[in-house]
Every structure is written in structure tokens, then in C-alpha cells.
N, C-alpha and C positions, 0 to 999 in steps of 0.2 A: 558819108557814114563813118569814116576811120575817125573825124577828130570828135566824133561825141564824149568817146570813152576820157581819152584825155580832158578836155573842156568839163564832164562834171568832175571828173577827179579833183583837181583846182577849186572848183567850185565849194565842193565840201572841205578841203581842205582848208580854204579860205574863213569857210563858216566856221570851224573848228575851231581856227585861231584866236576870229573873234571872239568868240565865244568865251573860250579859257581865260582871255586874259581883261574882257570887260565884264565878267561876273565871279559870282562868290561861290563856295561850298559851306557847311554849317559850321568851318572852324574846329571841327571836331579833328581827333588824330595827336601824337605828342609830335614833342619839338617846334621848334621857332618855325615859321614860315621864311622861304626866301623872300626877298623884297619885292619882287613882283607877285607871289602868291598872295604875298598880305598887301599889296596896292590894291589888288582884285577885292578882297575881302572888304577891306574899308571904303572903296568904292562904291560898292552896290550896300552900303548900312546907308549912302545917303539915299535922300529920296527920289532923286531922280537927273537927269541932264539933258542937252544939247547934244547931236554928235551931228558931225557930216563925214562923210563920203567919199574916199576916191579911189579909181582902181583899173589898171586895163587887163587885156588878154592879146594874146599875140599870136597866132593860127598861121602858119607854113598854109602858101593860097589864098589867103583873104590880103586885099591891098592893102589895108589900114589895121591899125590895134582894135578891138574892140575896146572903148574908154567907154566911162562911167565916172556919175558923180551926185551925191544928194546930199540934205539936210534931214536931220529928222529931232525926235525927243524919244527918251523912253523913262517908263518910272519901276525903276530897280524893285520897289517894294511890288507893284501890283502887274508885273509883270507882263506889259501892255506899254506900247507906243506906237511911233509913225513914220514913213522914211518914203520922200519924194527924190526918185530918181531921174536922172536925165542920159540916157544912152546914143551912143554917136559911131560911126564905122560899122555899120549894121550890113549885110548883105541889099545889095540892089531890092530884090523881091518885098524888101519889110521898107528902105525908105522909099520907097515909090508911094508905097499907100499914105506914107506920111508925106508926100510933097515935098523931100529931102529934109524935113525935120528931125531932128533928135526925138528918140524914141520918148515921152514920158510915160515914168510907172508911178504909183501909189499904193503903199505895203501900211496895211492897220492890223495890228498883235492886239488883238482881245483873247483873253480866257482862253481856249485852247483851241483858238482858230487865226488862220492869216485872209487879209480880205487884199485880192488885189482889181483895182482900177486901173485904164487905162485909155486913151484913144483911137488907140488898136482896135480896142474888143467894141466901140460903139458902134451900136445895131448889129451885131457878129450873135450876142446870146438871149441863148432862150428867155423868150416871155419877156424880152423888153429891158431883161439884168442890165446891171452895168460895173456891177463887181463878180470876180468868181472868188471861193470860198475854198478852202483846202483846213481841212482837221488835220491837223498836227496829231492828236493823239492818236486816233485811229493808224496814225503813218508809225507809229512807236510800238504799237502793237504790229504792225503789221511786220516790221523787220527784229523782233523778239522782245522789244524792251519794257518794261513795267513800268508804264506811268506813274503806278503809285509809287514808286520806290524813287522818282523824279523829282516831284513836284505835288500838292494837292489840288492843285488847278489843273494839270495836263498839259500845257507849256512852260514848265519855268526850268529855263536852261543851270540855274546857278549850281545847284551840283556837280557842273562838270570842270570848275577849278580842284574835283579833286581829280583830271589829269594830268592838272602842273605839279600838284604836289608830288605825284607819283615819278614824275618825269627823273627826277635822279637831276637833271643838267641843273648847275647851280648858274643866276645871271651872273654876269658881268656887266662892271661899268665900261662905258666906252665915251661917253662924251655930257658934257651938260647943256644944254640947249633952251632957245625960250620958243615956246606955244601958246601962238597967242597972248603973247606978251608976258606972260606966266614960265617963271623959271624951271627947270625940271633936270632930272638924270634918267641921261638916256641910258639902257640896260638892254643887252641881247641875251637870248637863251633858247634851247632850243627843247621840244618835247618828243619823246621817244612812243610813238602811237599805243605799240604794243605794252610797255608799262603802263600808259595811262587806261588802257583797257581791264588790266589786274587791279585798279585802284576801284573799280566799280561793285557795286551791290551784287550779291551773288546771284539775282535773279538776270540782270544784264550782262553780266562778265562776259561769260559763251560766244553769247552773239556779238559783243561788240566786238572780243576779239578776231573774230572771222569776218566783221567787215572792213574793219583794220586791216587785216592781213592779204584780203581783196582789193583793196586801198594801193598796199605798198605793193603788191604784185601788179599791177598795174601803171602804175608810177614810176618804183623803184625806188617812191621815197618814204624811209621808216621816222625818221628826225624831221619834225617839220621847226623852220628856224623863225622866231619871233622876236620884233624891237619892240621896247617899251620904253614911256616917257611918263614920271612920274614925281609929281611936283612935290611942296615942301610939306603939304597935307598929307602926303601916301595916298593920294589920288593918280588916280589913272589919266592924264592927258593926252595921250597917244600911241597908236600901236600900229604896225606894220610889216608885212610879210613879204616876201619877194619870193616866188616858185620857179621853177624849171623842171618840166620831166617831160622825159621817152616813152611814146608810144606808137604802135603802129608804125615805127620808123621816121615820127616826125616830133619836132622839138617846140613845146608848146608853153611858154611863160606867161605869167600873171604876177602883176603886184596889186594890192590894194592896202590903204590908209586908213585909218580914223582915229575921230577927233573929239573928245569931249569937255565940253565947256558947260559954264553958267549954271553950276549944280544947284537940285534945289526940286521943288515941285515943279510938276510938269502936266499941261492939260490932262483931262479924263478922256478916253476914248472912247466914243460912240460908235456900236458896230452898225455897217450898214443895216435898210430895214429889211427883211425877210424877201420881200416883192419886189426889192433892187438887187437879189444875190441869188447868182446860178453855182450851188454846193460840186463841186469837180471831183470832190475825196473818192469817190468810187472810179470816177475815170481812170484817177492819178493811180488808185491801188493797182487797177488793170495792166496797168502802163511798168507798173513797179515788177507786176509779177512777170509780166512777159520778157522782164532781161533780167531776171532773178534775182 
């Protein structure tokens, strides 16, 4: 029970990061963007990319890292893609049922729902599913925040480049690097959570800053530190974080990568059909409200 808090802490932090630094805000606001604010921006004008995956976690008790690793695509404009994972160093109890295999998951971002599949869950859900379904926006509402002031679809993350902007930390160069055979300058920077919570619409402010501030009391960590890799277009080809925090008196690291390549169009997403999908969004809510 102690390393849960820790582990999602990571977890969101993780998403955060991505988030900020592979999507856009409306550009709006004065003065010049830093380099990486406006890598972000001119990124998500294209229509869409490649990205893969990589990333572990390190648990004080568990023999091995939890590792991870996938491919996927997403398309920046209609805010919908795909991402096929492969997880390894799992607790005995999960690979057993796999036959010591790597866990596989499959994540589909349609409109304002994520669909996930897996080998796990066959024959596990109701009525035969073989995807379960989770509403993002209902989860946005559900910890204060207004969709509408988001997004007009109910998932589209890109407004939350304006945390970087707000962040105050300006990047730095540190090194030039090729990804993917593509030349690029690598840039570090770090965002300060609490600024990037003032940077939001008045109807979210409130509440984000209080799960921010939930966040780093828990952690201990307010700056979360981000690299970025960004080519001779002001594209984003890669981004990376490396965590460390204290809790419960144990010391819990994670790093994760990603990579995007081969911009451009990117398939359409097909949500699963109705009669292959068990909706969780009410479980999840349950589950949400019971650790507050």
C-alpha cells in the first residue's frame, strides 16, 4: 500500500511533462516564446506524427525496474491517436497469467474518451468486452475543471503549454544531438507547477492549484526538470524527464522518453463498437472519490 502514493505521483508528473512540451496553447499572451514554448507550438500546427515510448520506475521491494516501451501516432489537429505498449518487471501475480510475457496494452484517444485493450482483460469483462472505456471529461469535471475552457471536444490537452509559458525558467542549451538521424539542440528547463497553475483560466485556477500543491506535498517536488530536442524546423524531436521523490520513507525513481518522428497525416481512429466496450468511468469516479 505505501508505494501507491508515490508511483501515481510519477505517473502524473510524467503525463504532465509530456504533455507541456509535445502540445500547443492558442499563442495568445505578449512577448517572444522561449524556444521550447514555441517548439511546442509549431509542432502541434503540423498535422500529426510518429512517436515511441520509453520509460521505467524503480520501487524500493520489487526485484526489477518496472520498464516500458511502445510506438504509436497521434494527430495534433483532431486530437486522437494510438499507442501500443509492451511492459516487463511486472509483479509475479500479473506475469503468471501472462506465461512470463511482457504485459501488452493498447491505448485509442478518440473525442473525449481513451479505449484500452489488452490480454489481461480477455474473458475478465462484462458481456464478452474486450476494451474498457474511461471518459476523460467526466474525470475533468469530476476534480473541478471546465472542459469547456480546455478544449471543444473534451480531451484536447494543448492548452496546457500555457504552463511552460508561465514557468519563469528560461531553457538552456546544453548539447546538439542527432534523433534519428535528424540534427537537433538539446535544451533543459525546468517548470515550476505552482506558476503553471496561475497561468490557467479562472474557472480551473483553484482547483489545479490545490492538486498541484497535493502533488508537491507528496513528492517534495515543485520544479519538475524537462530535456528537449528540437530540430532545425522548431519541431519537437524529443523529450525526456528523469524523477526522484520521497515518500513513506522510500525512494521511488522514474524516467521516461519520447520520440517523434515522420510528421505529417496520421491514420483516422476508429473507436471500438459499443458491444466490444465495458464504459469504467463510473467505477474510476468511485475509486477517485474514495482517496479524495
Amino acid at each position: 500500500m505505501k508505494i501507491r502514493v508515490p508511483i501515481a505521483v510519477l505517473c502524473v508528473l510524467a503525463v504532465i511533462a509530456v504533455v507541456l512540451i509535445a502540445t500547443s496553447g492558442d499563442g495568445s499572451g505578449g512577448g517572444a516564446l522561449d524556444p521550447v514554448a514555441q517548439a511546442a507550438e509549431t509542432t502541434t500546427h503540423v498535422d500529426g506524427a510518429q512517436m515511441s515510448l520509453k520509460g521505467s520506475v524503480t520501487v524500493p521491494g520489487f526485484a526489477t525496474a518496472l520498464s516500458f516501451s511502445g510506438q504509436g501516432s497521434f494527430n495534433f489537429k483532431a486530437h486522437e491517436g494510438n499507442l501500443t505498449l509492451s511492459m516487463s518487471g511486472l509483479p509475479e501475480a500479473v506475469t503468471s497469467k501472462l506465461h512470463g510475457a511482457p504485459l501488452q496494452i493498447t491505448e485509442l484517444f478518440k473525442a473525449s474518451s481513451i479505449y484500452i485493450g489488452s490480454p489481461l482483460l480477455s474473458g475478465k469483462l462484462p458481456g464478452g468486452a474486450r476494451w474498457l472505456r474511461l471518459n476523460l471529461t467526466r474525470f475533468q469535471q469530476a476534480v473541478g475543471l471546465d472542459p469547456r475552457s480546455l478544449t471543444s471536444s473534451g480531451a484536447n490537452p494543448t492548452e496546457y503549454l500555457q504552463y511552460l509559458k508561465a514557468a519563469g525558467a528560461g531553457a538552456s542549451v546544453v548539447g546538439h544531438d542527432s534523433i534519428r538521424g535528424v540534427a537537433t539542440t538539446h535544451y533543459t528547463s525546468k517548470i515550476d507547477l505552482l506558476k503553471a497553475a496561475e497561468a490557467q483560466p479562472g474557472a480551473n485556477r483553484a482547483q489545479l492549484r490545490g492538486a498541484f500543491q497535493k502533488l508537491i506535498a507528496e513528492s517534495g517536488l515543485r520544479n519538475l526538470p524537462v530535456n528537449v530536442w528540437i530540430d532545425g524546423r522548431g519541431l519537437v524531436r524529443k523529450i525526456a524527464i528523469e524523477l526522484g521523490v520521497s515518500a513513506a520513507g522510500q525512494q521511488v525513481k522514474a524516467s521516461v522518453e519520447s520520440e517523434f518522428y515522420d510528421f505529417g497525416a496520421t491514420p483516422s481512429i476508429k473507436a471500438p463498437a459499443g458491444s466490444e466496450v465495458f464504459d469504467m468511468t463510473q467505477q474510476a469516479l468511485q475509486g477517485l472519490s474514495s482517496v479524495g
